[in-house]
PQR file with spaces between the fields and no chain letter, atoms N, CA, C, O and H, PARSE charges and radii, in Angstrom:
ATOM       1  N    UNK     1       0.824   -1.196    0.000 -0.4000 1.5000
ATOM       2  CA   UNK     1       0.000    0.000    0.000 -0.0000 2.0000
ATOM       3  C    UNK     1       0.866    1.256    0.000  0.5500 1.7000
ATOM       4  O    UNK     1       0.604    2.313   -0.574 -0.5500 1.4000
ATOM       5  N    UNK     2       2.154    0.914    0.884 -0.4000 1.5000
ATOM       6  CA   UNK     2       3.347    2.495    0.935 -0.0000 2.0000
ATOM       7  C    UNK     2       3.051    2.945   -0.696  0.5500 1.7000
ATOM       8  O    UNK     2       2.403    3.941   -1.018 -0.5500 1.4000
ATOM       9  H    UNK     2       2.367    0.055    1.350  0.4000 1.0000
ATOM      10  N    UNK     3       3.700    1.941   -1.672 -0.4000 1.5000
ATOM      11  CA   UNK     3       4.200    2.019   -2.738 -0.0000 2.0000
ATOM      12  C    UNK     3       2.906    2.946   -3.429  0.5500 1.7000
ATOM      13  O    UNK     3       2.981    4.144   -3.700 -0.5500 1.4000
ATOM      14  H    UNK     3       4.226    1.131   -1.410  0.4000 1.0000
ATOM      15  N    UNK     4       1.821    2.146   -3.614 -0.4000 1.5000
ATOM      16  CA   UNK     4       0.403    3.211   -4.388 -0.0000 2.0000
ATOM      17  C    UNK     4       0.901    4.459   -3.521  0.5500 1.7000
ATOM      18  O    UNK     4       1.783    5.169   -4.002 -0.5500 1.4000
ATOM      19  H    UNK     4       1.759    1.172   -3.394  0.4000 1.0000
ATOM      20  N    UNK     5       0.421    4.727   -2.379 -0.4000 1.5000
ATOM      21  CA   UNK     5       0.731    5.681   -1.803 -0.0000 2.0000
ATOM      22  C    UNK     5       1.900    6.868   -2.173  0.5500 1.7000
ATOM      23  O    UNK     5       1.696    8.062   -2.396 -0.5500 1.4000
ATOM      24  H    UNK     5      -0.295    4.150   -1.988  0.4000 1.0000
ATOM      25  N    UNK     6       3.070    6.201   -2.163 -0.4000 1.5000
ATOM      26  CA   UNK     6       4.087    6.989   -3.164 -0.0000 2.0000
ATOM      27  C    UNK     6       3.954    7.380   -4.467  0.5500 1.7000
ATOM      28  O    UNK     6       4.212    8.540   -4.789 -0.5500 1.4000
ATOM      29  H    UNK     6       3.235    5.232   -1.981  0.4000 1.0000
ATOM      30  N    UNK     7       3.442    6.246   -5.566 -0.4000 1.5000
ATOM      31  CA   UNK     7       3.156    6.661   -6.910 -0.0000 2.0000
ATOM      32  C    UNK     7       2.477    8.000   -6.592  0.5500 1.7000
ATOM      33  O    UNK     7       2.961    9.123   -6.733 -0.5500 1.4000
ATOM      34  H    UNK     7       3.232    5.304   -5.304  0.4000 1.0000
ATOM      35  N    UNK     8       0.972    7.585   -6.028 -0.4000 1.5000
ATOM      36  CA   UNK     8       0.410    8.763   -6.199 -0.0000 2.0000
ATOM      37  C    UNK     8       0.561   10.398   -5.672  0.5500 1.7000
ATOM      38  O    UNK     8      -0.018   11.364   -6.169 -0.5500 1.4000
ATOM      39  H    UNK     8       0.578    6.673   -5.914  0.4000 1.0000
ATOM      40  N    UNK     9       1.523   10.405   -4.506 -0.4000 1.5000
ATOM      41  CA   UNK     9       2.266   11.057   -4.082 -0.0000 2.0000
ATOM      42  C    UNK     9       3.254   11.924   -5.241  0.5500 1.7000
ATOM      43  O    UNK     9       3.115   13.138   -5.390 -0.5500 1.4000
ATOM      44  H    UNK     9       1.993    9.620   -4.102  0.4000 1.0000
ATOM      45  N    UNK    10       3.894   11.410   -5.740 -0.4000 1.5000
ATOM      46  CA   UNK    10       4.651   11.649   -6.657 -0.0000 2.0000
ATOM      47  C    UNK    10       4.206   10.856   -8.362  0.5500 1.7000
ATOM      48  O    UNK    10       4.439    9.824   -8.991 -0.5500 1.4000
ATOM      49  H    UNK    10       4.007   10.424   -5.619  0.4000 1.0000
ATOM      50  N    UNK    11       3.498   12.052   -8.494 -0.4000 1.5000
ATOM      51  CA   UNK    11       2.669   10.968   -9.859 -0.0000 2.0000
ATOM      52  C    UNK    11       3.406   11.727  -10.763  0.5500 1.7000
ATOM      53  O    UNK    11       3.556   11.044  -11.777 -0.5500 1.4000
ATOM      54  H    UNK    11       3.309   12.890   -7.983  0.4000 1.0000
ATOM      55  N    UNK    12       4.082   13.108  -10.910 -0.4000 1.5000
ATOM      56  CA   UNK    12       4.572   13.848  -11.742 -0.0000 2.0000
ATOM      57  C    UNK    12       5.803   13.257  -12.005  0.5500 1.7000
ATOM      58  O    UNK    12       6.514   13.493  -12.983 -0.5500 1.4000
ATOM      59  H    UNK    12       3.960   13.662  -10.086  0.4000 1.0000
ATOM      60  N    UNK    13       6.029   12.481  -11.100 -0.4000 1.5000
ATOM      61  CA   UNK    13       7.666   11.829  -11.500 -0.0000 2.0000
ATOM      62  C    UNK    13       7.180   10.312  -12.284  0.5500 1.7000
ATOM      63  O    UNK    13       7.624   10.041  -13.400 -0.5500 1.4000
ATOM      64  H    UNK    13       5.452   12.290  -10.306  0.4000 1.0000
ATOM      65  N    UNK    14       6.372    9.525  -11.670 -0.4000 1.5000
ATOM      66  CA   UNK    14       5.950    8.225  -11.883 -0.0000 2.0000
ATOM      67  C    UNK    14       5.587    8.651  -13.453  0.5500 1.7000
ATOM      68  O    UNK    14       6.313    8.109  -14.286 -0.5500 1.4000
ATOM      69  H    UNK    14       6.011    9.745  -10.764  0.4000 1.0000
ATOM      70  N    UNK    15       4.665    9.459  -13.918 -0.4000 1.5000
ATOM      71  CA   UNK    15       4.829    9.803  -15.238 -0.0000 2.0000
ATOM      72  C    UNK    15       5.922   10.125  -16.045  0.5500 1.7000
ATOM      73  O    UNK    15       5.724    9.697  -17.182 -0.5500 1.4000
ATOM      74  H    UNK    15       4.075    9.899  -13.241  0.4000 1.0000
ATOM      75  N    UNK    16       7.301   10.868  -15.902 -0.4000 1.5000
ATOM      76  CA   UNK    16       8.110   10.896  -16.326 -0.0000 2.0000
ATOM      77  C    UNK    16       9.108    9.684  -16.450  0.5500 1.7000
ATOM      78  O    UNK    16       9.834    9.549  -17.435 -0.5500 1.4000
ATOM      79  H    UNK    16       7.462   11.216  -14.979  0.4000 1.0000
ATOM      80  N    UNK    17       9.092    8.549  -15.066 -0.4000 1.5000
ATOM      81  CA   UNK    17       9.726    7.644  -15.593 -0.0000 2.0000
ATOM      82  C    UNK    17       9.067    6.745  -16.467  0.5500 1.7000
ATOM      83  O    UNK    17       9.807    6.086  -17.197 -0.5500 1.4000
ATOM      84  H    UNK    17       8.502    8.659  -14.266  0.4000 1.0000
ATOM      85  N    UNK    18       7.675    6.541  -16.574 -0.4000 1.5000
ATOM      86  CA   UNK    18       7.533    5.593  -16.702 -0.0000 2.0000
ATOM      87  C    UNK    18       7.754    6.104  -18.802  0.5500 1.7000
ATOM      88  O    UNK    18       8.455    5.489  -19.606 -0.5500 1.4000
ATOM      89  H    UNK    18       7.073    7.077  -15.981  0.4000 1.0000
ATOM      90  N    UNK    19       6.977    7.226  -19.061 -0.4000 1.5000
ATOM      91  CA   UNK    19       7.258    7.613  -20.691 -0.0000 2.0000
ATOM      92  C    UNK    19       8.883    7.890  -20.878  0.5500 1.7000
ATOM      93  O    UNK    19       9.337    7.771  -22.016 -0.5500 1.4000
ATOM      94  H    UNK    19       6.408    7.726  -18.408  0.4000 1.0000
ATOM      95  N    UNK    20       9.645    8.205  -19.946 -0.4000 1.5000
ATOM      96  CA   UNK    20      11.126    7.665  -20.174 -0.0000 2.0000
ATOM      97  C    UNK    20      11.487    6.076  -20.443  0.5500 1.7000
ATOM      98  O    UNK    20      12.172    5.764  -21.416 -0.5500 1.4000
ATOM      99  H    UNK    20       9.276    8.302  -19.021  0.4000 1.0000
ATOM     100  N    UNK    21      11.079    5.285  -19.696 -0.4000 1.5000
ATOM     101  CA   UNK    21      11.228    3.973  -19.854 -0.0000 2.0000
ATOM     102  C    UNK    21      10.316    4.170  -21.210  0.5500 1.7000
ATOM     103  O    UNK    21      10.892    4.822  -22.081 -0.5500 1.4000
ATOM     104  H    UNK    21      10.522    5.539  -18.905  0.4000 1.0000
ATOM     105  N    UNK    22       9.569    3.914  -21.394 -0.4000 1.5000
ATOM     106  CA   UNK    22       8.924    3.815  -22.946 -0.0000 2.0000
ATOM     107  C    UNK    22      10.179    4.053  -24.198  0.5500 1.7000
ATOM     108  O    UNK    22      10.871    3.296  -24.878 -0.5500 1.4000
ATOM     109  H    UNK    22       9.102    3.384  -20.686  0.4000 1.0000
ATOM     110  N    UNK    23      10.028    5.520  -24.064 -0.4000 1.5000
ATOM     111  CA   UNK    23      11.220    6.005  -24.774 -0.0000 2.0000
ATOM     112  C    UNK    23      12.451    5.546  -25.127  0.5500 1.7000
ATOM     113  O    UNK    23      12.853    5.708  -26.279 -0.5500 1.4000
ATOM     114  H    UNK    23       9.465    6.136  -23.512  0.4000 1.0000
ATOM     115  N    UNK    24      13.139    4.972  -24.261 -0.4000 1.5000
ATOM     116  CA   UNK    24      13.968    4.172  -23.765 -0.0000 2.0000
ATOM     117  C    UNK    24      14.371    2.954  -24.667  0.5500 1.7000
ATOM     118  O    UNK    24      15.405    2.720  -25.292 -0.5500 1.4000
ATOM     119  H    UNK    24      12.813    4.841  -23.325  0.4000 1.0000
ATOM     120  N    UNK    25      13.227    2.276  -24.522 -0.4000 1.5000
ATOM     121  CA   UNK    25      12.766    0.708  -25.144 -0.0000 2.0000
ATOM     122  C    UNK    25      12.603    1.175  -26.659  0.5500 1.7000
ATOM     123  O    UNK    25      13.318    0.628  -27.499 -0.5500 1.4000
ATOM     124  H    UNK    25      12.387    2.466  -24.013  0.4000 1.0000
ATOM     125  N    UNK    26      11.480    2.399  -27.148 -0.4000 1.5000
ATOM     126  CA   UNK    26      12.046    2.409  -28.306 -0.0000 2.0000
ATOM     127  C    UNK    26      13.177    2.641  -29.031  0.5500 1.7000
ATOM     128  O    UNK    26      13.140    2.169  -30.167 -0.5500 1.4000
ATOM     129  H    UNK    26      10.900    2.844  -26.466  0.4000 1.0000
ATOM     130  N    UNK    27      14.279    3.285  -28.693 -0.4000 1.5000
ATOM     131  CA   UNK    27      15.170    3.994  -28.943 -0.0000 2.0000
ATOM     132  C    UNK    27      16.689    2.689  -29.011  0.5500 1.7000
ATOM     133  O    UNK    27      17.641    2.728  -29.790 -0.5500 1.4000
ATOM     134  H    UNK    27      14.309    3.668  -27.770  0.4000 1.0000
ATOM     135  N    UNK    28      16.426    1.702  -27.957 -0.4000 1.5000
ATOM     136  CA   UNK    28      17.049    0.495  -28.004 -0.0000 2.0000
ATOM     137  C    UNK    28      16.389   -0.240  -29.367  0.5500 1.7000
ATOM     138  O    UNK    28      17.217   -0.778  -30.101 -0.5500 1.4000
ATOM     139  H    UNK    28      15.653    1.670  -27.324  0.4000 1.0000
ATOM     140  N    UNK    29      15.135   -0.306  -29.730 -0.4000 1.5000
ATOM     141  CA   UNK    29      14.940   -1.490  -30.762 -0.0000 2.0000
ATOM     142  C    UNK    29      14.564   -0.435  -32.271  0.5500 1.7000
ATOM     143  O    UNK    29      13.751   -0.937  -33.046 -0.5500 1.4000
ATOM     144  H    UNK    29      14.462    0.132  -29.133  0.4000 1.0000
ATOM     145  N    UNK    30      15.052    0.745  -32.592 -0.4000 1.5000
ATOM     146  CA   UNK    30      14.966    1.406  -33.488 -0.0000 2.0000
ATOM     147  C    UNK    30      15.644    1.438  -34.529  0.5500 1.7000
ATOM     148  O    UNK    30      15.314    1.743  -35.675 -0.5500 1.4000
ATOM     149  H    UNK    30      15.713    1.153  -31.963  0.4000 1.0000
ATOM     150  N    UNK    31      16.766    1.062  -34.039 -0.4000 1.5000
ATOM     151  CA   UNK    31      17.688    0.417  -35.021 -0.0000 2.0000
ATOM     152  C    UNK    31      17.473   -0.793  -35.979  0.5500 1.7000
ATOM     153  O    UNK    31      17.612   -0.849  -37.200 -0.5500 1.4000
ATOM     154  H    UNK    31      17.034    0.814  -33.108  0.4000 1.0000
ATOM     155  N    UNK    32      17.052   -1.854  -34.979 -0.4000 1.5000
ATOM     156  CA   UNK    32      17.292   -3.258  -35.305 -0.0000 2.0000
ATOM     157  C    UNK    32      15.952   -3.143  -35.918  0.5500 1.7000
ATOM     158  O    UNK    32      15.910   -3.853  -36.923 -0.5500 1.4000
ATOM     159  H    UNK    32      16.939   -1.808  -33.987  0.4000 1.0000
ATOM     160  N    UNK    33      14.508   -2.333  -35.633 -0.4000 1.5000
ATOM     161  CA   UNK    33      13.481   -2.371  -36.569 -0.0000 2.0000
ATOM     162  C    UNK    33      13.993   -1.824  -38.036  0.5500 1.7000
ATOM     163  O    UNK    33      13.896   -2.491  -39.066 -0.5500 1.4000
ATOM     164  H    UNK    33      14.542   -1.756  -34.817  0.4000 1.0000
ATOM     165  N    UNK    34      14.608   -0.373  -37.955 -0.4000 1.5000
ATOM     166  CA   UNK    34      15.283    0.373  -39.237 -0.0000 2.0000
ATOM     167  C    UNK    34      16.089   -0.951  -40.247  0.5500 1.7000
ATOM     168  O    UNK    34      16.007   -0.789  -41.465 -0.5500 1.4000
ATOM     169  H    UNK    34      14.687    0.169  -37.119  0.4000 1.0000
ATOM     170  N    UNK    35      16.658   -1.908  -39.861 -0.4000 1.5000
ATOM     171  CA   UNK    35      17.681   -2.275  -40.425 -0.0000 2.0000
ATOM     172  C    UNK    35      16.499   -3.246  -41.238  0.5500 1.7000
ATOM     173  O    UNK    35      16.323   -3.491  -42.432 -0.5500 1.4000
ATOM     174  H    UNK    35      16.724   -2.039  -38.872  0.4000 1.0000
ATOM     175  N    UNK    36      15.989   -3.548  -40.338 -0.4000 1.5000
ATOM     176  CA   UNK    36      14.802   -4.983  -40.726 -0.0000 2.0000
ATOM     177  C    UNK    36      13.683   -4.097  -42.293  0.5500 1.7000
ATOM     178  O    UNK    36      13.359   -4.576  -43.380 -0.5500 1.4000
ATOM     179  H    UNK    36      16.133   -3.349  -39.369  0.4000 1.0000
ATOM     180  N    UNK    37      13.439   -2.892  -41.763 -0.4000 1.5000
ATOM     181  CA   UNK    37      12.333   -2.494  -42.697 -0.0000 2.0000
ATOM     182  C    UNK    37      13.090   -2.360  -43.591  0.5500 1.7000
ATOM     183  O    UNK    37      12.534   -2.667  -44.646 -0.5500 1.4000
ATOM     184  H    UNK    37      13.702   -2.503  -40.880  0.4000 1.0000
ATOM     185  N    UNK    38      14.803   -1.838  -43.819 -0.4000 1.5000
ATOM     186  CA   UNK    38      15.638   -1.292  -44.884 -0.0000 2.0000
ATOM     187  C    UNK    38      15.836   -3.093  -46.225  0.5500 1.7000
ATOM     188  O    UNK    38      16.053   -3.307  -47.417 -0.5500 1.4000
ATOM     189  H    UNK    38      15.254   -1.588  -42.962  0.4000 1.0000
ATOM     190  N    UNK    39      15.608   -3.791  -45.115 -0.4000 1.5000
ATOM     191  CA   UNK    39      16.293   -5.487  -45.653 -0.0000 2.0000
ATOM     192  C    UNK    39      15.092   -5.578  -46.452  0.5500 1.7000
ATOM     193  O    UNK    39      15.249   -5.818  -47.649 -0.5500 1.4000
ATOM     194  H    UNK    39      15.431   -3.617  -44.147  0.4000 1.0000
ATOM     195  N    UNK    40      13.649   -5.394  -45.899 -0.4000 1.5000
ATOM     196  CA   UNK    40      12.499   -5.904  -46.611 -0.0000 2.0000
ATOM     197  C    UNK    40      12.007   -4.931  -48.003  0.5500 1.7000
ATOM     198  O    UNK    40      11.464   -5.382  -49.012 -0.5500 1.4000
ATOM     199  H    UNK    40      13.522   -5.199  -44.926  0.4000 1.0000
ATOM     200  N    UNK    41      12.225   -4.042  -47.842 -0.4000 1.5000
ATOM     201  CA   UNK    41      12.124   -2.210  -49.086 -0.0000 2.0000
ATOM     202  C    UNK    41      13.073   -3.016  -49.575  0.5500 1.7000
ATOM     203  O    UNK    41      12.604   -3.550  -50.580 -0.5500 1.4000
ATOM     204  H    UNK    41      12.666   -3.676  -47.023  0.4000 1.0000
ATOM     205  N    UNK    42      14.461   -3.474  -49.327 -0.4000 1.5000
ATOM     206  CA   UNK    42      15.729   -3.647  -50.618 -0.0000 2.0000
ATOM     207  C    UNK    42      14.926   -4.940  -51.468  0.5500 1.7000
ATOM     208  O    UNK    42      14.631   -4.900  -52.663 -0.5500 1.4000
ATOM     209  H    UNK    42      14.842   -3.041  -48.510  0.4000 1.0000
ATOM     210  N    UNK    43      14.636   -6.174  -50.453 -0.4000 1.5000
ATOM     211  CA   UNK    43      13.644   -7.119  -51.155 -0.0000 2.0000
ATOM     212  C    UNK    43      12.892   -7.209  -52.274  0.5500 1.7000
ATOM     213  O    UNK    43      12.962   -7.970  -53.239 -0.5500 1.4000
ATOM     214  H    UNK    43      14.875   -6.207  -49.482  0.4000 1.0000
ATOM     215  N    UNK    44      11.992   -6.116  -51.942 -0.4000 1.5000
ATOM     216  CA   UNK    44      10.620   -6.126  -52.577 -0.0000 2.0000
ATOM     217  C    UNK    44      11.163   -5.150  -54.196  0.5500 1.7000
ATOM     218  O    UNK    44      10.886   -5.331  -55.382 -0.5500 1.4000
ATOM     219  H    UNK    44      11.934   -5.498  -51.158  0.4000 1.0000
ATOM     220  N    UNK    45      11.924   -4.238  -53.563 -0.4000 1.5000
ATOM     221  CA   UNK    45      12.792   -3.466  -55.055 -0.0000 2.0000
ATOM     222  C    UNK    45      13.581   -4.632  -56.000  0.5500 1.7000
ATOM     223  O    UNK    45      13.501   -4.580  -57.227 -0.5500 1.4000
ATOM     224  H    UNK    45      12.149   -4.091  -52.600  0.4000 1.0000
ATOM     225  N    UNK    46      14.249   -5.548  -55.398 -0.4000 1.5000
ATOM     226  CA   UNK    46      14.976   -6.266  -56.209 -0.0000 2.0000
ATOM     227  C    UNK    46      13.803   -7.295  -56.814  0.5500 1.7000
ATOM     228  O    UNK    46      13.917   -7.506  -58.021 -0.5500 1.4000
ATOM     229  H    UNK    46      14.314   -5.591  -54.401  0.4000 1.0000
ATOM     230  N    UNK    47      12.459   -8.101  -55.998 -0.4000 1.5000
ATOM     231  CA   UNK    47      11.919   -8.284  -56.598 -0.0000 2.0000
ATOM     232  C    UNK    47      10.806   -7.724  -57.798  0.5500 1.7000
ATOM     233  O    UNK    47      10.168   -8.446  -58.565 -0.5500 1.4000
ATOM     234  H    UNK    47      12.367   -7.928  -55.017  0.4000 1.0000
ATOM     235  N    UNK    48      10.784   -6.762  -57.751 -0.4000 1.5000
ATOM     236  CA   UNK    48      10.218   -5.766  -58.620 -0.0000 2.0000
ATOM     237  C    UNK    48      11.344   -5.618  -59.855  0.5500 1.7000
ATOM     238  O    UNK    48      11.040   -6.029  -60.975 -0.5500 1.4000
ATOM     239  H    UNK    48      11.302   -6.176  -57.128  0.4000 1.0000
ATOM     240  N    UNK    49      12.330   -5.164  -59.666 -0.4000 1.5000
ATOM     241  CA   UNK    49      13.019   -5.425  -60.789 -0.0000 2.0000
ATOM     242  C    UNK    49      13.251   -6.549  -61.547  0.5500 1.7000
ATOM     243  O    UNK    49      13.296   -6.478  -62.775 -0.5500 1.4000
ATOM     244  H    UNK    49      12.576   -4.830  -58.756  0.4000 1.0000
ATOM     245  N    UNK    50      13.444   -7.863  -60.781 -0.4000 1.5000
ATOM     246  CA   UNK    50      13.252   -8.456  -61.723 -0.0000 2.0000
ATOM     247  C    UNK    50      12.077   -9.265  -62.473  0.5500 1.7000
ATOM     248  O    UNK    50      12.162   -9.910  -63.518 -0.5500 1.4000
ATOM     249  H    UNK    50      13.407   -7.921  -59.783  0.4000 1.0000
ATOM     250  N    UNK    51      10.944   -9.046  -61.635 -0.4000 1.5000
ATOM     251  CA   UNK    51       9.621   -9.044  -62.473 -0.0000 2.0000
ATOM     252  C    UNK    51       9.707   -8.168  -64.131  0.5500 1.7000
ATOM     253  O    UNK    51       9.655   -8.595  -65.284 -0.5500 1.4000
ATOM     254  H    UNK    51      10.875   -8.521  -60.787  0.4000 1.0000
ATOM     255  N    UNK    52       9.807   -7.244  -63.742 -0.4000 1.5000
ATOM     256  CA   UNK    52      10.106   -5.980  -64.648 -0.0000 2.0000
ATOM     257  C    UNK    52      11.343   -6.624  -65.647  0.5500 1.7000
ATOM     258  O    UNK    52      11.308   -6.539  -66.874 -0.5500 1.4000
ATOM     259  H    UNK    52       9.849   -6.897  -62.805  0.4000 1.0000
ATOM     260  N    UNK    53      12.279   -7.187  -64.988 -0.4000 1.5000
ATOM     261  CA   UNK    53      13.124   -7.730  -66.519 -0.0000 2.0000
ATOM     262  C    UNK    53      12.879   -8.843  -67.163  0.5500 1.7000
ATOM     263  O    UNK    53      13.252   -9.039  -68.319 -0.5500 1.4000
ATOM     264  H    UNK    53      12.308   -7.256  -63.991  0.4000 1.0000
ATOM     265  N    UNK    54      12.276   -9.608  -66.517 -0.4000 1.5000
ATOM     266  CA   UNK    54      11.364  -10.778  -66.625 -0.0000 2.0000
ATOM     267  C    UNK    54      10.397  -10.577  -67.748  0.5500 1.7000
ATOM     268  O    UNK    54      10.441  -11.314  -68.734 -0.5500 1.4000
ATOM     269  H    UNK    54      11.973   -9.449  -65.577  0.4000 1.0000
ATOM     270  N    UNK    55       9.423   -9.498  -67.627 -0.4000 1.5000
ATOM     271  CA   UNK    55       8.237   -8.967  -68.476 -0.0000 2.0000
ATOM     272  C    UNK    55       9.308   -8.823  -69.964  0.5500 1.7000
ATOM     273  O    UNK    55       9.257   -9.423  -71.037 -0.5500 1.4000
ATOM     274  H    UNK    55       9.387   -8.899  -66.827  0.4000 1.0000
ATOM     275  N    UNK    56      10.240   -7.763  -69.457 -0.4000 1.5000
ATOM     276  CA   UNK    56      10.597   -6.819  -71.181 -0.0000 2.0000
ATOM     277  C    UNK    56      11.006   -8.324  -71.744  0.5500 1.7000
ATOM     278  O    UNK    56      10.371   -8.887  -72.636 -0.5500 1.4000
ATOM     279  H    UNK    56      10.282   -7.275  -68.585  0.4000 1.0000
ATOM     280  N    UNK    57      12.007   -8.809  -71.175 -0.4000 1.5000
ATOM     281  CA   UNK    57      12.538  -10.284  -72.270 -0.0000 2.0000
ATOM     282  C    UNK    57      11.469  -10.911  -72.361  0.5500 1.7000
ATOM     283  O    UNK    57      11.905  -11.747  -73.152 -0.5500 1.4000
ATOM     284  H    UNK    57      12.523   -8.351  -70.450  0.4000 1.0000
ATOM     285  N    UNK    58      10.267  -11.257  -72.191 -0.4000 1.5000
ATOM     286  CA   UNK    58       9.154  -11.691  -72.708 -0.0000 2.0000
ATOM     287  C    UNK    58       8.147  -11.101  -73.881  0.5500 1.7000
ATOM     288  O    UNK    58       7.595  -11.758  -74.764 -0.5500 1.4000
ATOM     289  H    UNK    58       9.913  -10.577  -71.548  0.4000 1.0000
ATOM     290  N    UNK    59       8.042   -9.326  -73.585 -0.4000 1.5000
ATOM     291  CA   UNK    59       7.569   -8.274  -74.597 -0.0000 2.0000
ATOM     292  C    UNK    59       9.094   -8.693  -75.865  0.5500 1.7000
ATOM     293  O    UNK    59       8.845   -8.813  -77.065 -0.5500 1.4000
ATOM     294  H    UNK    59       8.491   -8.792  -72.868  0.4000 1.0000
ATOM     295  N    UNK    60      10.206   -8.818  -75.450 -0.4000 1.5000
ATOM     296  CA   UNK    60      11.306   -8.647  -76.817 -0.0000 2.0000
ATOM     297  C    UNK    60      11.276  -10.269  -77.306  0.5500 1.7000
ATOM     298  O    UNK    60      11.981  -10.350  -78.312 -0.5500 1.4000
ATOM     299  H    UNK    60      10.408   -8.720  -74.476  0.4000 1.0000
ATOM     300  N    UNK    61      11.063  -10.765  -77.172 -0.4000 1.5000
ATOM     301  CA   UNK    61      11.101  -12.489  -77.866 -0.0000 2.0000
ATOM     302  C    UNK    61       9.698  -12.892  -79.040  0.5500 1.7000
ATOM     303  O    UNK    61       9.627  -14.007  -79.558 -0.5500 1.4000
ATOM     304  H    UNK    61      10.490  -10.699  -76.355  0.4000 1.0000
């Protein structure tokens, strides 16, 4: 019960850590999401291109 008691006591801080911790957590996995979305965009471009070269040597034959 101390503990509620404290949060709410100090709720102006309990809010700051807790959207710090948020912050936090994103800022650790922002990278490793960036790298992941950069791998899947390079993917989908390389498969697009070669759909696309796929098509013309089919339009040229």
């Amino acid at each position: 019960m101390d503990t509620v008691n404290w949060i709410f006591d100090n709720l102006g801080l309990t809010i700051i850590l807790v959207v710090g911790g948020i912050v936090a957590i994103n800022l650790l996995f922002l990278k490793k999401n960036r790298e992941a979305y950069t791998d899947a965009k390079n993917a989908t471009i390389a498969r697009r291109q070669a759909e696309h070269e796929r098509a013309e040597e089919s339009r040229n034959e």
